[in-house]
N, C-alpha and C positions, 0 to 999 in steps of 0.2 A: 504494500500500500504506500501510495507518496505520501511523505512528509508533509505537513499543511506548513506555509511560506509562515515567519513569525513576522506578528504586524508588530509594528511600530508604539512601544509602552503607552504614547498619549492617546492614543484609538479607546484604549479602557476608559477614560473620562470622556466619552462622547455624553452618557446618556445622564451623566451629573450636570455636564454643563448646558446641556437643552434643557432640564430640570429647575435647573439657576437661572438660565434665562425665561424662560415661561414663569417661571413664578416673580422677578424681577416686572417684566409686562403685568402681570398680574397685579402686583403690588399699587406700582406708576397708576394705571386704572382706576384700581380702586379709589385710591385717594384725590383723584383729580376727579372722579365721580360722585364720592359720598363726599365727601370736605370741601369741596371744590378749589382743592391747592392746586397751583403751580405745577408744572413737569420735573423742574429742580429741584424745590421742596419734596415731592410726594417722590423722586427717587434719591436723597438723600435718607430722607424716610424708612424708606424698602433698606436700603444698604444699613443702617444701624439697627432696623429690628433684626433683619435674618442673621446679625452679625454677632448679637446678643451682647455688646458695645456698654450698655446702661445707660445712654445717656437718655435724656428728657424728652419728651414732644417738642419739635419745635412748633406745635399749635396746636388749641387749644382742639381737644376731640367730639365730637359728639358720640351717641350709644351706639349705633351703626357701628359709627369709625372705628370704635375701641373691639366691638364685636370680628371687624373685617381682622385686625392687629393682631387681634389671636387667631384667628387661621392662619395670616399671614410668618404668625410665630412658629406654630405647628408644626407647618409645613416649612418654613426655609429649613429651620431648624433641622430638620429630617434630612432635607435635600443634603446640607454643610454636612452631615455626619455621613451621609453615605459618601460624598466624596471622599471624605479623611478615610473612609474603609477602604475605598478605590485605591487611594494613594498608600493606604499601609501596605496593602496585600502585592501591591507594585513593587513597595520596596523588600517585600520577604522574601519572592520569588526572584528577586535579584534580575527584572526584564530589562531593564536599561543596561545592565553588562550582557544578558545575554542575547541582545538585539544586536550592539555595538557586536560582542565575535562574530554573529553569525554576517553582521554586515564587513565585516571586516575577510571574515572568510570566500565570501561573494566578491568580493573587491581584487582578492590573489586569483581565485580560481579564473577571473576574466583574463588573467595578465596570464595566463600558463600556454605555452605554445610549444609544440614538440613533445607532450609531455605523454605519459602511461598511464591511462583508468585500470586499477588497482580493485575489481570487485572482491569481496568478502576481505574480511581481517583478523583470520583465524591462525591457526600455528604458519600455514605457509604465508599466507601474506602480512604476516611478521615481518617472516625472514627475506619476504620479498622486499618489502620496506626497506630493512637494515641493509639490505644490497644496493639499492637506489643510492640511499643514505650515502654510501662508503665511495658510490662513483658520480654523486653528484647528478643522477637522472633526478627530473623534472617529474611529478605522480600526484594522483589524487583517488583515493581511495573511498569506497561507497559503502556504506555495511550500514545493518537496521537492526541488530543484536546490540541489548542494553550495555552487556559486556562490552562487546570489542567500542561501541561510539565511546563509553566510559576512560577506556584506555586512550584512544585515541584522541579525547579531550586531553588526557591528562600531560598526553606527550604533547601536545602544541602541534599533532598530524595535519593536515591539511585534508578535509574530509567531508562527505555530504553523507548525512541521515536519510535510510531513505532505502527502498528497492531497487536493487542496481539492475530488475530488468524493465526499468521503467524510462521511456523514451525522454521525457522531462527529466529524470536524473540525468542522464545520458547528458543531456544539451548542455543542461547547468555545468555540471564535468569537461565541458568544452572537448565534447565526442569530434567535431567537425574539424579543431586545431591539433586531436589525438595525434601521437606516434603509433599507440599503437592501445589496445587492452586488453587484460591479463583476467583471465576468470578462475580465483582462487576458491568460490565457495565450495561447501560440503555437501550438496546434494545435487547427483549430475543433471536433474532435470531442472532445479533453479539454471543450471549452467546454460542446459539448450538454450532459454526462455530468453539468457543472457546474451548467450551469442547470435541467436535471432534478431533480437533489437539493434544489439549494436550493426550489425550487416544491415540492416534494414536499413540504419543512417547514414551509414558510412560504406560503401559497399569496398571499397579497395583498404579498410581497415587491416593493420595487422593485430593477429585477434591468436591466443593462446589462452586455452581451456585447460583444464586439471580435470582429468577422465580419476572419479575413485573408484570404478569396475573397468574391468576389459571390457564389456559389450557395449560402453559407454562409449565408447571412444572412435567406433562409425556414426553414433546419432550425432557426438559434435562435429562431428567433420564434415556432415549432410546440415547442419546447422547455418555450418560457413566458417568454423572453425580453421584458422590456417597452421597452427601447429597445435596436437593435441599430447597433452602428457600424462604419464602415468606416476604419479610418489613413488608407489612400490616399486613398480617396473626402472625408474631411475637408479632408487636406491639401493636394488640388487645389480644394477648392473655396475654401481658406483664400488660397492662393493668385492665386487668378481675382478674388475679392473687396479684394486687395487690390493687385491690378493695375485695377482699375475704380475703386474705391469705395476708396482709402486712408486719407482723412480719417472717413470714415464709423468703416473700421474702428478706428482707433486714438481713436476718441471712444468705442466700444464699449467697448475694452478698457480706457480708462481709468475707465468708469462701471463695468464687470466687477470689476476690484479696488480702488475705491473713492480713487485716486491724490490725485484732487482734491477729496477731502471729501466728495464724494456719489457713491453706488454706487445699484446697482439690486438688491434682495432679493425673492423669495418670502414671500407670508406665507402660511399655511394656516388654516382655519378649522376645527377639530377638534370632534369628540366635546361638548359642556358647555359649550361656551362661551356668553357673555353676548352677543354679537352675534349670534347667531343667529336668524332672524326678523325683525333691525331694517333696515331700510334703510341705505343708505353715508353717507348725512344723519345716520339719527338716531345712529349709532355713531359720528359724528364723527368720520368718515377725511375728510371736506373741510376739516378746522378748520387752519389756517396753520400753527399747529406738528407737524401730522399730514405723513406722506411726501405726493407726488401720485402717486394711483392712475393705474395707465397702464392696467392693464388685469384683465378677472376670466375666470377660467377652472371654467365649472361640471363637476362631475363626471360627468359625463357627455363633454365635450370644449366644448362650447359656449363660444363665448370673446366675452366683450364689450370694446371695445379703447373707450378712454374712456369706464368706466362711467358711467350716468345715475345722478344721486343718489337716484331712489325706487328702484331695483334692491335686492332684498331680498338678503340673504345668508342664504346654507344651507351645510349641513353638508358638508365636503370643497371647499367654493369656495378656489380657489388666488388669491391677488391679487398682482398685480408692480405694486410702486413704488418711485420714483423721491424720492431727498434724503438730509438727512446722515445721520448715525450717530442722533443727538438725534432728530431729524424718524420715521427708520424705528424708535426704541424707542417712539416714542411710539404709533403706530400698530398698535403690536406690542400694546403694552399697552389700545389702548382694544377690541381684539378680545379682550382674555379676558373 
């Protein structure tokens, strides 16, 4: 179910201060009908009775008048206290802070470009988080479990309450400026529901699902799911590979987060850019201060694993290489 939008703390005093005004009308009336005062008199009048102030008539009453005074008292009287209730129960619930985060959270999410829709915030999308975190990815995370929005308050997460297979969450989430979204929840058929929507907004979305049965993991892919995984399935294979292959894997992991000065990155070849057309010679990805290309993947899937240097590049070629931080901006930079 969506989230209902929170209004604005002063919207609670609508129906105090139509109450305070109509009875103020009220007031001015009477007394310029039964006493026949003045509009300044008969609403200075009104403002000292409902105000309960003490001071004096400033004229002199007839029985009527004094009879209208006590209604007039009755009822301000009532009206001022229900307000003070309005404005206490305002301030218990603490709506003026929590209008201001939730505006304040609306305010980042519009500014988020490139970034990851993060559904559920369970043990994996934790850890999916903490990985964001450590590399500086861009993410905003959906979950409608009292637990995880709790935590997620607690940490300062960047997050929306709320069904994450709901197309209005989606937009709010800034689906259309996504890099990509991640369907961490626990039940694979919120997931479908998940990955329907978001296809359905975004159709060239990249879009990875968390299958927790094997026979899960054809409905997301018929869904529109572009990569589907398995926990178990991963962390047996993580496992097996690092019962065989231990050195192997802990050279991975440390070229993965970059431990020893050189990491392995993605580059993409987008839309305008200036290498487009040239070969991997003439664009000077061979040049020594350039990463070394390990490998290019055409869009279509086609993968060449130590590109040749007349290999032309085209539009959507993904290239993985290999060196420092210096070495991979360089690379970066001589593809735009």
């Amino acid at each position: 179910m969506k989230k209902a939008r929170l209004r604005h703390p002063l919207t609670r005093f609508r129906l105090a201060v139509l109450l305070l005004g109509v009875i103020i009308v009220y007031g001015i009336a009477g007394y310029m009908l039964i006493d026949g005062w003045n509009l300044l008199d008969s609403f200075y009048m009104v403002i000292i009775t409902i105000s309960t102030v003490g001071y004096t008539e400033i004229h002199p009453q007839s029985a009527a008048g004094r009879i209208f005074t006590s209604t007039l008292i009755v009822t301000g009287v009532a009206t001022m206290l229900y307000g003070f209730g309005v404005f206490a129960e305002t301030l218990a619930d603490n709506a003026f802070g929590n209008y201001r985060r939730e505006r304040q959270l609306e305010r980042s999410l519009n500014q988020l470009r490139d970034h990851f829709i993060i559904c559920g915030y369970g043990r994996i999308g934790t850890q999916i988080v903490a990985e964001f975190e450590d590399h500086k990815v861009p993410y905003a995370v959906i979950d409608q479990t009292e637990e995880a929005v709790g935590r997620l308050r607690a940490e300062g997460r960047l997050h929306i309450e709320g069904d994450a297979s709901s197309e209005d969450l989606l937009k709010q989430a800034g689906i259309e400026r996504a890099r990509g979204l991640i369907s961490a929840v626990d039940s694979d058929e919120r997931a479908v529901y998940i990955v329907l929507a978001a296809r359905a907004l975004k159709p060239d979305l990249y879009i990875i699902a968390r299958a927790g049965r094997p026979e899960s993991i054809r409905r997301l892919e018929l869904a529109g799911a572009t990569r589907t995984i398995s926990p178990y399935g991963m962390a047996g294979h993580r496992i097996a590979e690092l019962a065989v292959r231990p050195a192997l894997v802990d050279v991975l992991d440390t070229l993965h987060h970059g431990e020893a000065g050189i990491g392995v990155e993605e580059l993409l070849i987008g839309t305008g850019m200036a290498s487009i057309g040239k070969t991997i010679q003439d664009a000077g990805l061979l040049d020594q201060s350039a990463a070394k290309l390990l490998a290019l993947r055409r869009r279509d899937g086609t993968l060449h694993v130590s590109p040749s240097p007349e290999l032309r590049l085209e539009d959507g070629d993904l290239l993985i290489a290999l060196g420092t931080e210096a070495q991979l901006l360089k690379s970066t930079s001589l593809l735009k």
